[in-house]
C-alpha atoms as one frame of an Amber mdcrd trajectory, in Angstrom:
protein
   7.495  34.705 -11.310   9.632  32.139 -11.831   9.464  32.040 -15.584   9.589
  35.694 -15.707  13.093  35.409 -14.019  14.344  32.343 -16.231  13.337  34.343
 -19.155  15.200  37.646 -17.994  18.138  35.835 -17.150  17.945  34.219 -20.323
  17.913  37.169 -22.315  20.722  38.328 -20.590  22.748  35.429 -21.427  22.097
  36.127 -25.099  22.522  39.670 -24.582  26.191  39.189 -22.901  27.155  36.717
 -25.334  26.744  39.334 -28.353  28.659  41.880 -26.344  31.556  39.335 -25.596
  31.334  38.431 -29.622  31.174  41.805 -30.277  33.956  43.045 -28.163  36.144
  40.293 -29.330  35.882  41.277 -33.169  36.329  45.143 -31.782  39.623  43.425
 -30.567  40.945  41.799 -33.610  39.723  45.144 -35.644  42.265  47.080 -33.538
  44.607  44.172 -33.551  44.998  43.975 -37.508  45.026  47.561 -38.116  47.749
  47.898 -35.795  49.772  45.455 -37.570  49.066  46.174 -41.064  50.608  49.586
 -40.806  53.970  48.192 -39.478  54.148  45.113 -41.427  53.423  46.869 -44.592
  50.295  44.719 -45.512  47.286  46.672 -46.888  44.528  43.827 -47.964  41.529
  44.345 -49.479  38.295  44.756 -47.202  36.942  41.170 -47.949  40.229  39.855
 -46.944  40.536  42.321 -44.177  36.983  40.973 -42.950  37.190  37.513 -42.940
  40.698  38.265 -40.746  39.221  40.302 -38.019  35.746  37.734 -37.847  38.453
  34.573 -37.734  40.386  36.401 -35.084  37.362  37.663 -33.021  36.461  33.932
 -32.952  40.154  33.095 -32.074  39.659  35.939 -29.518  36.827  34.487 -27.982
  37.246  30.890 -27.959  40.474  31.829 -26.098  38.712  33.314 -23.246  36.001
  30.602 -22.842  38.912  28.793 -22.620  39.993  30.706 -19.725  36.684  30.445
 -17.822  35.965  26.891 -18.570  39.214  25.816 -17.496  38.527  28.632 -14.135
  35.074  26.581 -13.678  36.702  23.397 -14.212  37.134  21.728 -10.596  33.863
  23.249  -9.277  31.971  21.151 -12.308  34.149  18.420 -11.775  33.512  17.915
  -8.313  29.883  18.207  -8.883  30.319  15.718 -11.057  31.820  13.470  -8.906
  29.277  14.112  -6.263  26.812  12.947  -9.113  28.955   9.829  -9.722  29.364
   8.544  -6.123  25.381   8.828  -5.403  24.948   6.661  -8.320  27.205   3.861
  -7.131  25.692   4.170  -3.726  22.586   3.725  -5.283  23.680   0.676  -6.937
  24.952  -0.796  -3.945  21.521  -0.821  -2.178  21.612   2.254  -0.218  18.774
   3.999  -1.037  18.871   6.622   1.834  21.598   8.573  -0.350  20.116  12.396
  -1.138  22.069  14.600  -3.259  22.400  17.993  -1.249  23.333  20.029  -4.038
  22.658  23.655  -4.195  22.005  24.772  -7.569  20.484  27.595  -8.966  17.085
  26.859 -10.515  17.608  27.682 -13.970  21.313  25.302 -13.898  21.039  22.899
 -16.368  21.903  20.166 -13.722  19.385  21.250 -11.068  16.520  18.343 -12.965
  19.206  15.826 -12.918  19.504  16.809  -9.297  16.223  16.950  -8.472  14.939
  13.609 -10.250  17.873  11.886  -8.607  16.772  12.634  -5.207  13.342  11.530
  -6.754  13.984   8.604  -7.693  16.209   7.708  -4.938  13.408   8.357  -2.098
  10.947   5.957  -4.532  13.104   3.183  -4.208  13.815   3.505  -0.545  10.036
   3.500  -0.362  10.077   0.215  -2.524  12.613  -1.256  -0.293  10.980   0.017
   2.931   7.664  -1.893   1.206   9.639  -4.824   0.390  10.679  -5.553   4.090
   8.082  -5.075   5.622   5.668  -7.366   3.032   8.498 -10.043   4.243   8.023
  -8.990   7.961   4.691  -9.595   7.509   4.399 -12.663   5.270   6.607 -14.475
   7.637   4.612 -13.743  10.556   1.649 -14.496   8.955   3.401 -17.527   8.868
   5.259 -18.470  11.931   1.928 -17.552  14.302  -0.078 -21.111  12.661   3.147
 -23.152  12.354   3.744 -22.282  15.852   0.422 -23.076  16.754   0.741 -26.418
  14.606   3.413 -27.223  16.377   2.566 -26.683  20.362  -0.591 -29.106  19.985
   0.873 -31.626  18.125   3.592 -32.080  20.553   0.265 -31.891  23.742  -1.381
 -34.428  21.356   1.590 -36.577  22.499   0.343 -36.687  26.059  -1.486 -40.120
  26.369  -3.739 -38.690  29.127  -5.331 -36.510  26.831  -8.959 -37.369  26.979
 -10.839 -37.762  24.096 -12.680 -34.265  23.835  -9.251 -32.468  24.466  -7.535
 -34.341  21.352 -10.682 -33.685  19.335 -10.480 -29.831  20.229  -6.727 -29.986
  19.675  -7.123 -31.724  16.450  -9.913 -29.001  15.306  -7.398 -26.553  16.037
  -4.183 -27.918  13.965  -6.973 -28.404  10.888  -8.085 -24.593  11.613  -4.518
 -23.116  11.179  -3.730 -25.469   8.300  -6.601 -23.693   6.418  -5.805 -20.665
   7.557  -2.036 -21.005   5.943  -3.514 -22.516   2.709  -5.858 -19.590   2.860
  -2.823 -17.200   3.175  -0.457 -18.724   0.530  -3.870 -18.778  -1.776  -4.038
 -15.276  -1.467  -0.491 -14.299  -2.081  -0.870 -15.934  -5.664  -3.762 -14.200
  -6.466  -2.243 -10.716  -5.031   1.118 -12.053  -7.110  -0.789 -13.113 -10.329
  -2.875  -9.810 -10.138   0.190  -7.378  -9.486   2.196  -8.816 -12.572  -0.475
  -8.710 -14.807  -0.061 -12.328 -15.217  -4.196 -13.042 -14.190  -6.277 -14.749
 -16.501  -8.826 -11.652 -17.239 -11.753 -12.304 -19.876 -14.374  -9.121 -19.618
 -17.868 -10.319 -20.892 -21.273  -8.066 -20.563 -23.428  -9.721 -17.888 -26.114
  -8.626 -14.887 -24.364  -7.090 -12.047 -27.511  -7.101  -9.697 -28.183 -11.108
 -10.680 -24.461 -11.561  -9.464 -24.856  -9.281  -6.193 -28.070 -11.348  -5.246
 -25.928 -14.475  -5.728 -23.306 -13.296  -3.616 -25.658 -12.353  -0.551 -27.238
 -15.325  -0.802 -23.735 -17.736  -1.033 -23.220 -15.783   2.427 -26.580 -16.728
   4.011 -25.351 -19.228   6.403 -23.057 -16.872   7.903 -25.414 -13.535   8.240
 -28.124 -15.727   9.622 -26.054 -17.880  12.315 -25.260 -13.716  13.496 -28.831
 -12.718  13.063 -27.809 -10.408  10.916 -30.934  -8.392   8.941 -29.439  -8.756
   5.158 -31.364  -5.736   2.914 -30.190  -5.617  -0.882 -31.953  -3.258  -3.092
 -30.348  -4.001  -6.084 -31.093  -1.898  -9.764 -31.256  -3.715 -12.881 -28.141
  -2.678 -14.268 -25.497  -4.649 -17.015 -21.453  -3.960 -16.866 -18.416  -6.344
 -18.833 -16.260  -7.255 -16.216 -14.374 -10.419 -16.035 -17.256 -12.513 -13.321
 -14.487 -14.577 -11.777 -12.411 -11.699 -10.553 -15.596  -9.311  -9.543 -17.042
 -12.701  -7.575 -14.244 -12.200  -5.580 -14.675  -8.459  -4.701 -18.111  -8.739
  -3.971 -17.511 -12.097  -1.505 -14.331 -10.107   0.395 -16.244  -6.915   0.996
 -19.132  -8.675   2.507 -17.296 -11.326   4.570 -15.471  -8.504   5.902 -19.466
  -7.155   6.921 -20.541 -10.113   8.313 -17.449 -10.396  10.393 -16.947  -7.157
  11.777 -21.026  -6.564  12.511 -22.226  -7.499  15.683 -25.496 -10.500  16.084
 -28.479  -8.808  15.100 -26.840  -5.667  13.206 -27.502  -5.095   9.766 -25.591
  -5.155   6.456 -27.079  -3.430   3.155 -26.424  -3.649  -0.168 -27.272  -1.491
  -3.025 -26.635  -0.980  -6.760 -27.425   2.242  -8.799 -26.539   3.549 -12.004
 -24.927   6.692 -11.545 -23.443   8.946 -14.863 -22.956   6.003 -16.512 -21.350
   4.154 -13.946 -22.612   1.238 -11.884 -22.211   2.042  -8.406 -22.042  -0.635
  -5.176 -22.076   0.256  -1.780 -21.673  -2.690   0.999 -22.492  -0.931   4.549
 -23.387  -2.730   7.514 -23.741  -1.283  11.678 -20.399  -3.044  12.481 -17.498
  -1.805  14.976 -16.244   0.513  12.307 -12.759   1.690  11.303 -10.454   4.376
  12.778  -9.849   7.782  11.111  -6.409   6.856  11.396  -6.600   3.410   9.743
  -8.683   4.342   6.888  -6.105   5.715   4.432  -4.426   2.440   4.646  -6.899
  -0.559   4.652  -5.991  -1.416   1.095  -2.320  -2.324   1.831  -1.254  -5.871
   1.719  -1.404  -7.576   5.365  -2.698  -4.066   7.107  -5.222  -4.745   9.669
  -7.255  -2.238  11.905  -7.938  -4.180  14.273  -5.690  -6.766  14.417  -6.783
  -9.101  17.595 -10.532  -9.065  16.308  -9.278  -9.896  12.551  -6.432 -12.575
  13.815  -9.375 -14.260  15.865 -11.328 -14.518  12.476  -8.409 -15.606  10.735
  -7.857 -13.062   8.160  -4.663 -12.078   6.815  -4.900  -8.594   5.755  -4.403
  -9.428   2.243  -8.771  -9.156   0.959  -8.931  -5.481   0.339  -6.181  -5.547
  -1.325  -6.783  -8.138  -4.034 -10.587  -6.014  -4.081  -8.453  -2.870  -4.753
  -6.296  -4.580  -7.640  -9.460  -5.807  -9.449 -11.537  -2.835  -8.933  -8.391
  -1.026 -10.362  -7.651  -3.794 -13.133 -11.317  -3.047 -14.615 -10.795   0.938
 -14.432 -12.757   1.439 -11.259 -12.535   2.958  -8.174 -13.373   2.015  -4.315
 -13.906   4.200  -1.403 -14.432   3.876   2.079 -16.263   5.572   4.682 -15.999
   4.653   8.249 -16.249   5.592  12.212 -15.393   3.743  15.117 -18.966   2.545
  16.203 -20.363   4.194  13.291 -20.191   0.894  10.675 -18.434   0.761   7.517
 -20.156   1.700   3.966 -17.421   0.396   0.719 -18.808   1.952  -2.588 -17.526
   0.565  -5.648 -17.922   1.795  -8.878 -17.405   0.143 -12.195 -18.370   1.277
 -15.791 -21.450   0.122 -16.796 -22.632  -0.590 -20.499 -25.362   1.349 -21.928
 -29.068   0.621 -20.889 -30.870  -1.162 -23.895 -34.283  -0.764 -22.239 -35.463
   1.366 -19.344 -34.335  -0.094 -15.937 -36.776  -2.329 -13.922 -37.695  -1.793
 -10.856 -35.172  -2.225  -7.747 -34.714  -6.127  -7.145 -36.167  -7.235  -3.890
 -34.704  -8.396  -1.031 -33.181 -11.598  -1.238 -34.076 -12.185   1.952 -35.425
  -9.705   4.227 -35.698  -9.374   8.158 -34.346 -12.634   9.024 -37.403 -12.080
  11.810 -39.843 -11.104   8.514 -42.440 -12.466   7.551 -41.933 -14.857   4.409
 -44.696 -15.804   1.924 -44.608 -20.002   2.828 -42.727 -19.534   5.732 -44.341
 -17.342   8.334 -42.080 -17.963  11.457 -39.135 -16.980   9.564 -37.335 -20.087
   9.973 -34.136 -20.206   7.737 -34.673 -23.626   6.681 -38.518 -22.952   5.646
 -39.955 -23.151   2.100 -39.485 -19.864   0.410 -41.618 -19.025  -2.160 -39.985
 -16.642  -4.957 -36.599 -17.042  -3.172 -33.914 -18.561  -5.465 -31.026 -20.516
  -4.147 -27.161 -18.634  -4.424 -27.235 -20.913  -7.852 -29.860 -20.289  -9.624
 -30.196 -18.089 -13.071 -31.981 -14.842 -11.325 -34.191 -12.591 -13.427
């Protein structure tokens, strides 16, 4: 509808425009042929022509003339409106909005419209920018200040020798914690500016998965955590580093969040050509409301539970930029009590050779039974059951 009505209007336009040009050369026609008469001038038609088209044009530019100079402060105050947004713009103030009305079919309504744009993008930018230093300073200030308070108690000579041993443990916590923190800013940094070293090479994505579970074994099996991976044979190029570090976030972020004796699964499938991951585990789950922003930098759903385990809201979103930085895509889905499945997928490179059969698990019901180790004990002899470093097959 509306480019029925930009198109009628437009022929319009062209239509009034040949009546004005026509009208004006009508003019100048009656114009020079009441002057020849009296002037006693008779030309011949060619001359008489070019006249009356010269004076039609004379005729006409004369009245534009008119209504330009009729139009004139209306533009020119638009203008200035235009002009003054800009420099408040400049100046920082990013809450500036151009309310201008302007027909839709007005040349400057774009201008208008991209300003106002471009203006609300940058107040975004700078709402974004704040609050990353909000948050990066208190990220900050909460260890410093805990720094601080026990090494001014580990002052107290009375202390006994437990107390400045637990004190201590705590100073050495919160210094890894901030190392941990400024750690990830550079990587977030180094990723965002496209400044991060990034060398794609074709390699195993289940050999790496099973290396990743079992990195994490300490930590699922001090839970009691039942670790299942059923893992396809399946080959992507990817830059190992980077995807080492997607893989280790999502499921440290598992173990943490899952309850003693929950479980965490993992699972890789080729899928139209893609590989897909998904990481889900019976945890505490995340909040319908939270979901759509897990992935921003220092966002945290449950922030006393993820303070206590020291994150700093910054792992799903360095997962995000290197999913994204190897044309991928991540999605969540999630429920308070309900766990928390993350499915990645990654472009995989064509299958050589028919898949092998799904890997199996690297290590089972912690409470399984275990060819060479029937009790189940973690520290057993495990026959079959590579260590996080060895070449898998």
């Amino acid at each position: 509808m509306r480019k029925v009505r930009k198109f009628m209007l437009r022929s319009a336009g062209v239509a009034g425009l040949i009546a004005a040009l026509g009208a004006c050369w009508w003019s100048a026609y009656r114009i020079t042929g009441f002057l020849y008469p009296r002037i006693g001038v008779q030309p011949n038609d060619l001359v008489r022509q070019l006249v009356n088209s010269a004076l039609g044009f004379v005729i006409f530019g004369v009245i534009m003339g008119f209504f330009s100079w009729l139009t004139l402060p209306r533009r020119m105050a638009m203008f200035n409106t235009i002009i003054e947004a800009m420099r408040r713009l400049a100046r920082g103030d990013f809450s500036v909005n151009l309310d201008v009305k302007i027909p839709p079919e007005n040349q400057f309504s774009q201008i208008v419209e991209t300003f106002n744009d471009m203006a609300a993008q940058l107040g975004e930018m700078e709402r974004m920018r704040q609050e990353f230093i909000s948050n990066v300073s208190h990220e900050i200030q909460s260890p410093l200040t805990s720094i601080s308070g026990f090494a001014r108690a580990l002052r107290n000579e009375r202390l006994s020798f437990e107390e400045r041993a637990h004190y201590l443990d705590i100073i050495e916590t919160e210094c890894e914690r901030l190392s941990r923190l400024s750690d990830n800013l550079l990587k977030l940094t180094s990723l965002e500016s496209g400044h991060q070293p990034f060398e794609r090479r074709p390699y195993r994505l289940d050999r790496q998965l099973r290396t990743a579970v079992l990195a994490c074994e300490p930590q699922w099996l001090e839970k009691s955590i039942e670790m299942e991976a059923d893992l396809e044979q399946v080959e992507i190029s990817a830059d190992p580093e980077l995807m080492n570090q997607v893989w280790g976030n999502l499921l440290q972020n598992s173990i943490k969040f899952t309850p003693p004796g929950g479980t965490i699964r993992v699972s890789l499938r080729l899928e139209n050509g893609e590989a897909a991951v998904r990481v889900a585990d019976t945890g505490i789950g995340i909040g319908e409301a939270d979901l759509p922003r897990i992935f921003e930098r220092f966002y945290k759903a449950d922030k006393s539970r993820n303070r206590a385990g020291g994150g700093s809201g910054l792992g799903l979103s360095i997962v995000k930029k290197i999913v994204d930085l190897h044309q991928g895509s991540i999605d969540v889905r999630s429920g308070p009590g309900e766990g928390t499945a993350f499915t990645v997928r990654l472009p995989a490179e064509p299958q050589g050779e028919p898949q092998g059969k799904p890997q199996s698990n690297p290590q089972g019901n912690r409470q399984g039974n275990r060819q060479g180790n029937p009790q189940g004990n973690p520290q057993g002899n495990r026959q079959g059951d590579p260590q996080p470093t060895e070449a898998l097959p």
